[in-house]
C-alpha positions in Angstrom: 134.8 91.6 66.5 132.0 93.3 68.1 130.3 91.4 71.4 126.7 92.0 72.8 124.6 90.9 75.8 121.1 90.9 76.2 120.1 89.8 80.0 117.6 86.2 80.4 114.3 86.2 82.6 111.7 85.4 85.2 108.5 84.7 83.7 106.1 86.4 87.5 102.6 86.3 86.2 100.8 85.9 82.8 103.2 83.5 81.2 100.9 81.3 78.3 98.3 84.2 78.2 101.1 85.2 75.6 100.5 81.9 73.6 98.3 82.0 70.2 95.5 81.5 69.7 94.3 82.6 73.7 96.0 86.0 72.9 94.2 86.8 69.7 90.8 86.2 71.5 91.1 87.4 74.7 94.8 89.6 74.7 97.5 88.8 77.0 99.5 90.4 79.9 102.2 89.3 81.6 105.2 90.6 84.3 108.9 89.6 84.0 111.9 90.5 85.0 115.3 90.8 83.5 118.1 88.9 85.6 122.2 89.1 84.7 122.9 86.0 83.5 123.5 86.9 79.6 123.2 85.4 76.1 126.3 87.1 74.3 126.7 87.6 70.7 129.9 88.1 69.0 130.2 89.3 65.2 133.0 89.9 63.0 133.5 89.7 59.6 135.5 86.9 57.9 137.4 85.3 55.2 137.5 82.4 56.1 135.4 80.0 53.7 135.6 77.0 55.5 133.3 78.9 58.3 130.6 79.5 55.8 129.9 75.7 54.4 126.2 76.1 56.1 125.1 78.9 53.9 126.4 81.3 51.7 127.2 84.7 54.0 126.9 83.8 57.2 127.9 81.4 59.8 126.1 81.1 63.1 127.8 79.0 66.1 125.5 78.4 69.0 126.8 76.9 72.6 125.2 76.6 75.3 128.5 76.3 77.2 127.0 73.1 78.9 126.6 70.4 75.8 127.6 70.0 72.2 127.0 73.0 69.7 123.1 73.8 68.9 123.7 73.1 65.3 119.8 73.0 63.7 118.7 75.9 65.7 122.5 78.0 64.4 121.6 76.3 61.0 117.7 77.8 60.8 118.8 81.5 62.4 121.9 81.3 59.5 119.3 80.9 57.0 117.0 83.4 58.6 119.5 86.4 59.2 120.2 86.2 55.1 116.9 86.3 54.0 116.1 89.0 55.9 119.3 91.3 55.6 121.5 92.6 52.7 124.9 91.2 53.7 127.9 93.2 51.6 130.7 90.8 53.6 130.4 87.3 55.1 130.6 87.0 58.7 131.0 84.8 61.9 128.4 85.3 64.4 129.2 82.9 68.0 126.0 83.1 70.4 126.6 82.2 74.2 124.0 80.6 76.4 124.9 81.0 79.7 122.5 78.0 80.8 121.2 74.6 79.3 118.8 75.1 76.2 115.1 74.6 77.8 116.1 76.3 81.0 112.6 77.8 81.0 114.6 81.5 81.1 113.9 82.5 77.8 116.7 81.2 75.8 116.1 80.3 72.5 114.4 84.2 72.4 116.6 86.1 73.4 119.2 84.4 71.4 117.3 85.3 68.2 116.7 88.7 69.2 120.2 89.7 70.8 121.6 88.6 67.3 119.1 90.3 65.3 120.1 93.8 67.2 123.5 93.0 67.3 122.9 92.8 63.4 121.2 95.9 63.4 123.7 97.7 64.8 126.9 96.3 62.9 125.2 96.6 59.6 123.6 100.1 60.7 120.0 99.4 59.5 118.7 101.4 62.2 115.3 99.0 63.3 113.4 100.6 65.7 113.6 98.2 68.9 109.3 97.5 68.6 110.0 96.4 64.6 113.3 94.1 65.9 110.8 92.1 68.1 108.3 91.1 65.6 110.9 90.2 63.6 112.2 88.1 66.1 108.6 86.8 66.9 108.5 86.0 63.2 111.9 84.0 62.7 111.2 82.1 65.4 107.5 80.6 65.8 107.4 80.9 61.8 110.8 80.4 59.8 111.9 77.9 62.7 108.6 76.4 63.6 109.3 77.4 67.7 105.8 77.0 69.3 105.9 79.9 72.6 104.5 83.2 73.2 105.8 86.6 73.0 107.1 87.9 76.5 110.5 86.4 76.7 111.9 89.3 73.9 111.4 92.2 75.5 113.1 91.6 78.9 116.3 90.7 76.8 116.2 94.3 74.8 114.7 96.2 77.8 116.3 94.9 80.7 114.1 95.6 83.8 110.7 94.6 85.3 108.1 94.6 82.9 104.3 95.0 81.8 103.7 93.6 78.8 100.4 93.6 76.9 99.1 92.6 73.5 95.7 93.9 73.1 92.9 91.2 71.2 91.7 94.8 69.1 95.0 96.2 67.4 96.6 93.2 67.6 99.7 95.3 69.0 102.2 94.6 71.9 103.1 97.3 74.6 105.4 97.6 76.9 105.5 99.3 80.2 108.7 99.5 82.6 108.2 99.7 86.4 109.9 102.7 88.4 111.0 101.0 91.4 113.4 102.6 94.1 116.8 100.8 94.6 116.6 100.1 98.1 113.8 97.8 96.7 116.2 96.3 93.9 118.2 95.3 97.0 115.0 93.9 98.7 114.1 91.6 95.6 118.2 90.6 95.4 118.0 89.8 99.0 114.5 87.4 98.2 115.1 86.2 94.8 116.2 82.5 95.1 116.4 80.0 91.7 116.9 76.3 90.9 118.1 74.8 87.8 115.8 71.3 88.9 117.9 69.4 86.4 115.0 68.0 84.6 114.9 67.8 81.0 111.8 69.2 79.5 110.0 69.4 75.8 108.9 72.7 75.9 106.8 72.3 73.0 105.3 69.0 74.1 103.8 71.3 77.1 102.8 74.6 74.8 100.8 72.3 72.2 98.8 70.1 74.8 98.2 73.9 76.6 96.9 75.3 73.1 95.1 72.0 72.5 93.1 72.2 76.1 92.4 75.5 75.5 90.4 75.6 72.4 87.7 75.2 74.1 85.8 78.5 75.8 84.9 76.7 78.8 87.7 74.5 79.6 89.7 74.4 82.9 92.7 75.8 80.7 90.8 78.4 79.2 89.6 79.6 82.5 92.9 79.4 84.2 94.6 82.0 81.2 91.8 84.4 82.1 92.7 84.3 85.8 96.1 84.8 84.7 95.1 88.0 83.2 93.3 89.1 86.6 96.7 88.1 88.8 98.6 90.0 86.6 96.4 93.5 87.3 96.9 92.7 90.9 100.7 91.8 90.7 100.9 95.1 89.0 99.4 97.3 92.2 101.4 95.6 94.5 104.9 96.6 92.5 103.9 99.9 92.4 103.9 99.9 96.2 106.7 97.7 95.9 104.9 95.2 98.7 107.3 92.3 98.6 104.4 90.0 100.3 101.7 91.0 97.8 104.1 90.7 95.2 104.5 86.8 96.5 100.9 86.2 97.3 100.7 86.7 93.1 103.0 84.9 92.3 101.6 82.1 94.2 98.3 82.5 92.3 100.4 82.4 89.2 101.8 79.1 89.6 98.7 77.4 91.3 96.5 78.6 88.2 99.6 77.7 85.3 98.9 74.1 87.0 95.7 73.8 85.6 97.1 75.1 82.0 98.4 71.4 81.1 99.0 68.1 83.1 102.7 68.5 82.1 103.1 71.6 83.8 104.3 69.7 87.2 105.7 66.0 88.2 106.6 64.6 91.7 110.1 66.0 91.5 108.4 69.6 90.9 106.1 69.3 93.4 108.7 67.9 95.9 110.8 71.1 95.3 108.0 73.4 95.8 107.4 71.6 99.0 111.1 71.6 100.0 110.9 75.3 99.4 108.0 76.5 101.1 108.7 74.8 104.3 112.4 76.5 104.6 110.0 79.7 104.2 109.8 80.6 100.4 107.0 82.0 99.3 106.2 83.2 95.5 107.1 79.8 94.4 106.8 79.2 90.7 108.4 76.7 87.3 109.6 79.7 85.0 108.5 79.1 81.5 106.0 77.0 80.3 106.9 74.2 83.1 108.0 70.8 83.4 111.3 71.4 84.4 113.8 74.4 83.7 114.1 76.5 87.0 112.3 77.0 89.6 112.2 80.0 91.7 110.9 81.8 95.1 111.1 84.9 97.2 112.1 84.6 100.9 110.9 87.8 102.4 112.3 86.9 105.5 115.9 85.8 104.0 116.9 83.5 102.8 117.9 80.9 105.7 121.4 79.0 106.5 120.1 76.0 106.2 119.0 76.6 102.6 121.9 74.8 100.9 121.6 71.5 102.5 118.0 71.1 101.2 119.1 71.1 97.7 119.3 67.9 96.1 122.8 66.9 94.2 121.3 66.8 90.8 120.3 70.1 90.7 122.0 73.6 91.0 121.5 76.8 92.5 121.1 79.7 89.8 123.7 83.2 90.8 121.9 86.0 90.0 120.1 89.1 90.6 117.7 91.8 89.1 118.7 93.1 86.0 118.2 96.8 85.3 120.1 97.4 81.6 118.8 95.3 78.6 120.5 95.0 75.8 124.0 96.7 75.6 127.6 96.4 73.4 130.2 95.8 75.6 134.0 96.5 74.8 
């Protein structure tokens, strides 16, 4: 058996520029970073038959550690992986979620395209990293039908803290990692603060009414994906002083334009967390992902205070984690 890990994400600035059609009209950019909580992979060959009932050379299993087994979403990458690669042996591939499907993390991505380089690497087709994304972008929002955007694969191959730009004229994505010093990897661990809000969310529900209210050049959605794209360009100046207030101020900006993206984007519980949070001194306070529940998450440049823990509600749970420097990587 052979085991991967590709690292999860916070979605800073950007998110839904990355959505079709926006992107294909006006480009996209957007800043995440990678965090260590980790989707694993594990692949071996096998024998056994009674695995391989789904389809003919591969069995996927898909847990998210937290419910029952993803079974349609192991059943569509099964079908997926054989269509796409020349399989000389049948084999058994278990993917890990280390949090609840529609965590607003990146999941479902990073599951597809942790698997898909895992596969690379077993069966020694030698992708190039740029080709394994767009065929991850493809699997997903076409062979599976996933409505999303494009950001959440790259944090999961690159690891790090990320540009990311699709441009409307070549139609191509970049990706550009930020240098930053460690003692300011210790500053954002310091900060960095997440919720899991307990919430369950329909992800797609929220990306289709986006796309739907933003068909229109002049909407209020429309208008709030280009200011997206201005946030990010400022976001991006204040990381490269690594300005831990500037960085929040954007972040800030973020969230209060994503509002505007969809009425679903927020509810009373959201808002009363954002609240909660910002009076005990958070600042950068943002839904990661396309919103409605998932996680929420904050800076404190200050530090995070003692009292922190008593103002989070019972039904939901505080995310353990840092910055994540390494992308994807075989571990033995």
């Amino acid at each position: 058996m052979r085991t991967f890990l590709a690292p999860l994400r916070l979605s800073l600035a950007g998110g839904g520029t990355d959505v079709p059609p926006f992107c294909d009209e006006n480009g996209s950019k957007v800043i995440n970073l990678a965090i260590n909580k980790f989707v694993k992979v594990e692949i071996e060959k096998t024998k056994n038959r009674s695995l391989l009932e789904k389809t003919a050379n591969v069995f996927v299993r898909s847990t998210s550690g937290y419910s029952q087994p993803e079974n349609q979403f192991a059943q569509q990458l099964s079908t997926s992986i054989e269509s796409h690669f020349s399989l000389r042996d049948n084999l058994a591939i278990t993917i890990t979620n280390p949090v609840r499907p529609n965590s607003g993390l990146g999941t479902s991505s990073t599951m597809i395209v942790a698997t898909l380089k895992g596969l690379d690497i077993v069966l020694g087709t030698e992708m190039q990293n740029m080709d394994l994304i767009d065929l991850a972008l493809r699997i997903e929002r076409i062979e599976m039908g996933v409505k999303g955007g494009f950001q959440d694969f790259f944090p999961a191959i690159f690891g790090g803290l990320n540009l990311i730009n699709f441009s409307k004229e070549s139609k191509e994505w970049t990706c550009r990692r930020f240098c930053i010093s460690e003692s300011f990897v210790s500053i954002l661990n310091s900060s960095l603060f997440a919720l899991e809000l307990g919430i369950l969310r329909d992800s797609e529900r929220v990306i289709e009414d986006q796309i739907e209210r933003s068909l229109r050049a002049d909407s209020p959605t429309t208008m709030a994906l280009k200011r997206q794209l201005d946030i990010v360009d400022s976001l991006g100046k204040a990381i490269e002083v690594e300005d831990l207030a500037s960085i929040a101020n954007c972040v800030d900006q973020s969230y209060e334009s994503k509002k505007n993206f969809s009425p679903l984007i927020t509810n009373e519980i959201i808002n009363q967390t954002e609240s909660t949070l910002k009076a005990s001194g958070g600042r950068g306070i943002k839904v990661s992902g396309v919103g409605g529940g998932g996680h929420m998450f904050c800076f404190f440049p200050e530090g995070k205070p003692d009292s922190l823990l008593n103002t989070v509600p019972n039904s939901m749970k505080i995310l353990d984690f840092q910055f994540e420097q390494r992308g994807f990587r075989e571990i033995t």
